[in-house]
C-alpha positions in Angstrom: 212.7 -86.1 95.2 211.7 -82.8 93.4 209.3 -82.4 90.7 211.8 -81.1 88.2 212.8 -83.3 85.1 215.8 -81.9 82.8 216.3 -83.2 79.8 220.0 -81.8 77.9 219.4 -82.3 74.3 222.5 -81.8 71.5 225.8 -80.7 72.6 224.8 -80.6 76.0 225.1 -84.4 77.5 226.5 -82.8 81.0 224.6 -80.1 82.5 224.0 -81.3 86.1 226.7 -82.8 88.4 225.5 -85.3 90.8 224.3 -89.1 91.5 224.2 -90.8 88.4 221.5 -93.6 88.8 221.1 -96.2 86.3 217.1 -96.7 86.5 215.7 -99.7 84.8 212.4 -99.6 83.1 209.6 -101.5 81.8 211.4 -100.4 78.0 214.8 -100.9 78.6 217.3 -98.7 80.9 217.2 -95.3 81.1 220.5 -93.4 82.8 219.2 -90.0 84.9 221.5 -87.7 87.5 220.2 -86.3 90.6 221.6 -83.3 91.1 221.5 -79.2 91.7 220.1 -76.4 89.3 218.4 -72.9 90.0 218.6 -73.9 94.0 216.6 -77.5 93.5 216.9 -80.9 93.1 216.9 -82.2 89.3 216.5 -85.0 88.0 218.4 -84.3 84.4 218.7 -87.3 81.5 220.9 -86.3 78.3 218.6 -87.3 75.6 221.6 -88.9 73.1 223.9 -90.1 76.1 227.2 -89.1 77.2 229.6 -88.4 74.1 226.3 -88.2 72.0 226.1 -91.7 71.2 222.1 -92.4 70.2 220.9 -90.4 67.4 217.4 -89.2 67.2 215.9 -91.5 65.8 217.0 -94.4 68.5 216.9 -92.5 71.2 214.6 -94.3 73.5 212.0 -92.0 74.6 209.4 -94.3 76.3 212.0 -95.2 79.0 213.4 -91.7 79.6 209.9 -90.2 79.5 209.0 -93.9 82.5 212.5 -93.5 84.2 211.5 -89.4 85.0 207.6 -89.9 86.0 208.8 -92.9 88.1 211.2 -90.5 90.0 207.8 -88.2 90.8 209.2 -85.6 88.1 206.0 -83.4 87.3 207.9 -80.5 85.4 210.3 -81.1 82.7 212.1 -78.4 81.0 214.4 -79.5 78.2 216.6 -77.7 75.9 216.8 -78.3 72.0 219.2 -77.1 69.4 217.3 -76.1 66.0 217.4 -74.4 62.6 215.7 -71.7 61.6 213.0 -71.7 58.7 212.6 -67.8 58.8 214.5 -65.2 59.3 212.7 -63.9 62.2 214.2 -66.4 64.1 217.9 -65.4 63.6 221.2 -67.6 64.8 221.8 -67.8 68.4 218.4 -66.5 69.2 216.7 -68.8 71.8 212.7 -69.1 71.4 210.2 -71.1 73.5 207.8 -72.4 71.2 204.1 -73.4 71.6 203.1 -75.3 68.8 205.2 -79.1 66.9 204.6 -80.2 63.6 205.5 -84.5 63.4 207.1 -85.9 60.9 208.9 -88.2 62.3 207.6 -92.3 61.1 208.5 -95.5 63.1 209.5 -94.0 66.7 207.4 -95.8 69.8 204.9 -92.6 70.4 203.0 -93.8 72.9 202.4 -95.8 76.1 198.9 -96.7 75.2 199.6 -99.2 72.4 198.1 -102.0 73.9 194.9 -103.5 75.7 194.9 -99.7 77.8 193.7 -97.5 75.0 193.9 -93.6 76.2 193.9 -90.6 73.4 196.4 -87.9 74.4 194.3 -84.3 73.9 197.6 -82.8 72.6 196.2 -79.1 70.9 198.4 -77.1 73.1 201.5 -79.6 73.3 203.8 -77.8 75.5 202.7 -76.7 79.3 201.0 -73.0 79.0 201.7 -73.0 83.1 205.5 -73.9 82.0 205.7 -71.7 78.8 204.9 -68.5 80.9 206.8 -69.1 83.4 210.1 -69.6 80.8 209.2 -66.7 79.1 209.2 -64.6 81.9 212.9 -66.3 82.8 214.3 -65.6 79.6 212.4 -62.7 78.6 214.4 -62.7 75.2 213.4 -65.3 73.8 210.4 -65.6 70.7 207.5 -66.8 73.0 205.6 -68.3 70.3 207.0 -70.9 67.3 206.1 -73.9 65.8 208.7 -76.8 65.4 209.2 -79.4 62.8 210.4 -82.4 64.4 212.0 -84.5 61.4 213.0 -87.6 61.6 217.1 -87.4 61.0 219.5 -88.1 61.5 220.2 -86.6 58.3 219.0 -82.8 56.9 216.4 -81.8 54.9 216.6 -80.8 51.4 215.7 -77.4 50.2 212.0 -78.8 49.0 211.4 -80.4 52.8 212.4 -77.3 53.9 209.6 -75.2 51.5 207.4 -77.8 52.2 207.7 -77.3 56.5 207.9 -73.4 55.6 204.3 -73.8 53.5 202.6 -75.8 56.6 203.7 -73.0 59.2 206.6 -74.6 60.5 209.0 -71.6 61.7 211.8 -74.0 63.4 213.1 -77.6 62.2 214.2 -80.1 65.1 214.8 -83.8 65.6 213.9 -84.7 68.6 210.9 -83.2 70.8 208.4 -85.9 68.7 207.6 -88.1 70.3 209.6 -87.0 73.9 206.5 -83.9 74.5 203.6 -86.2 74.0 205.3 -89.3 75.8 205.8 -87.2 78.5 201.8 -85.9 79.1 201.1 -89.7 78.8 202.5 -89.9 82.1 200.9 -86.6 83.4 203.8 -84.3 83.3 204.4 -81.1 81.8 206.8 -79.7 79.8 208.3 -77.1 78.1 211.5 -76.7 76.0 214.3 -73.7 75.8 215.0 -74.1 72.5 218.7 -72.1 70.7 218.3 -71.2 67.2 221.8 -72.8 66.3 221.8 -72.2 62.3 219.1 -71.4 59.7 218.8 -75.1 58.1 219.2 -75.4 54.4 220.1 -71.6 54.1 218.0 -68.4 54.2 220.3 -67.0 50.6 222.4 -68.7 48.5 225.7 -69.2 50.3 224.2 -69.0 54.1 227.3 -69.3 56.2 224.8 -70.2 58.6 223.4 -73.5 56.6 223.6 -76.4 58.7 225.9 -79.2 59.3 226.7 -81.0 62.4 230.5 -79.6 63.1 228.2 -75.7 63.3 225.6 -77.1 65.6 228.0 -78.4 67.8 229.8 -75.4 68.3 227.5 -73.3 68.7 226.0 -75.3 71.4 229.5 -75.2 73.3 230.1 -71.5 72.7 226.0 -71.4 73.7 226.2 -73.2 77.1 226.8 -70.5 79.9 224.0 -69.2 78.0 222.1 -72.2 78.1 223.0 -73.3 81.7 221.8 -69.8 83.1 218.7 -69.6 81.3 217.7 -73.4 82.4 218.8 -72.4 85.9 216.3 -69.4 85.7 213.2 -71.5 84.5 214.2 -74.5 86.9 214.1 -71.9 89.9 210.7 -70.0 89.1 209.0 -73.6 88.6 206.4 -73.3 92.1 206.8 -76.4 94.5 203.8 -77.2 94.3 203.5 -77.2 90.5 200.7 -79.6 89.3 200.7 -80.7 85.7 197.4 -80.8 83.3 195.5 -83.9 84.0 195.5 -85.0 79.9 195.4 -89.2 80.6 193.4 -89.8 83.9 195.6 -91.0 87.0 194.0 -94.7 86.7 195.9 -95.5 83.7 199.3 -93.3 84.3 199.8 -96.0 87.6 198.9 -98.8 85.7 201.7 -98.0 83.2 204.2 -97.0 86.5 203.1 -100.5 87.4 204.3 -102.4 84.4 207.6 -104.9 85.4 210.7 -103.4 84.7 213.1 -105.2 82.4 216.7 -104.5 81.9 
């Protein structure tokens, strides 16, 4: 199939219409549709399932991250709703950021937790190949940011805020750790379109735009032609012959495309 992973984060579960495939993997099933999206084949996966039913913390991000590189997916471009630390990164604004900050605890991080032993080099987390290419696509969007992935699936406080503000953090999310590094495990790049859907605990006192779920979501719906045309734009300028970073060596990504699938 092609080389293009989707991934539909928040809000944002039904992107691509086409054969739904239930894929088993060696860490549980994983549920990814083949479909159509800037004139090519996709293989798209809604991180928290259909009616947003797994919440970030349970989202199982080992066997969406298997079920993709399995497919021969080499690109994968995902979307990501999050809040704004500073107010150069205003509501509805979409930036493609460069940089994550983990904070996440107790998530499976890694396919390299056993007898193979590989260290991800993870400096530039996201794709520079894929991040230029997006920018150019959506040439409105902040090209540089660093997110906070938290672990939810409730908000911060005001003092985790501060305290992601004072380490350099610009956007707070709850989901791209440990979904980025999982998939560079498996030798595939990625970069994420992220929409600035509300400014987290509150820029002033009285932000109409603090957080809470009931804003994110809809924001997200009144967000997706948006969203849907800017994915389509990235998706299409992706080259055919895209090849990823080569972060783990090719030895040990087919011995963990080789592990026995399970239910």
């Amino acid at each position: 199939m092609g080389t293009v992973g989707v991934i539909g984060g928040t809000g944002l579960a039904a992107l691509v219409d086409g054969e739904v495939r239930e894929r088993a993997t060696p860490f549980g099933p994983a549920t990814v549709t083949i479909g159509g999206l800037g004139g090519r084949e996709v293989a798209f996966l809604a991180r928290h399932g259909d009616g947003h039913t797994i919440p970030p913390h349970r989202i199982n991000a080992r066997a969406n991250a298997w079920a993709l590189a399995d497919l021969g997916v080499r690109a994968v471009v995902s979307t990501a709703a999050v809040g704004s630390l500073r107010a150069a990164f205003p509501t509805q604004s979409w930036a493609i950021p460069d940089q994550l900050l983990d904070r996440t605890w107790g998530r499976a991080d890694t396919f390299y937790d056993g007898s193979l032993v590989r260290h991800l080099p993870f400096a530039e987390p996201f794709c520079p190949e894929l991040r230029r290419i997006a920018i150019r696509a959506v040439p409105d969007a902040a090209g540089r940011a660093t997110v906070a992935v938290i672990q939810g699936p409730r908000f911060s406080t005001r003092a985790e805020a501060s305290v992601l503000r004072d380490a350099g953090a610009d956007l707070v999310n709850m989901t791209l750790c440990p979904e980025v590094a999982l998939a560079a495990e498996l030798g595939m790049g990625t970069v994420t379109l992220c929409l600035v859907t509300d400014t987290d605990t509150g820029h002033v006192d009285g932000d109409p735009d603090a957080v809470t779920a009931e804003l994110v979501f809809r924001r997200l719906a009144e967000a997706r032609p948006r969203v849907l045309a800017a994915l389509g734009r990235i998706v299409g300028a992706i080259p055919t012959d895209y090849m990823p970073r080569e972060l783990i060596d090719a030895d040990a990504i087919a011995q963990v495309l080789a592990l026995p699938v399970r239910p």
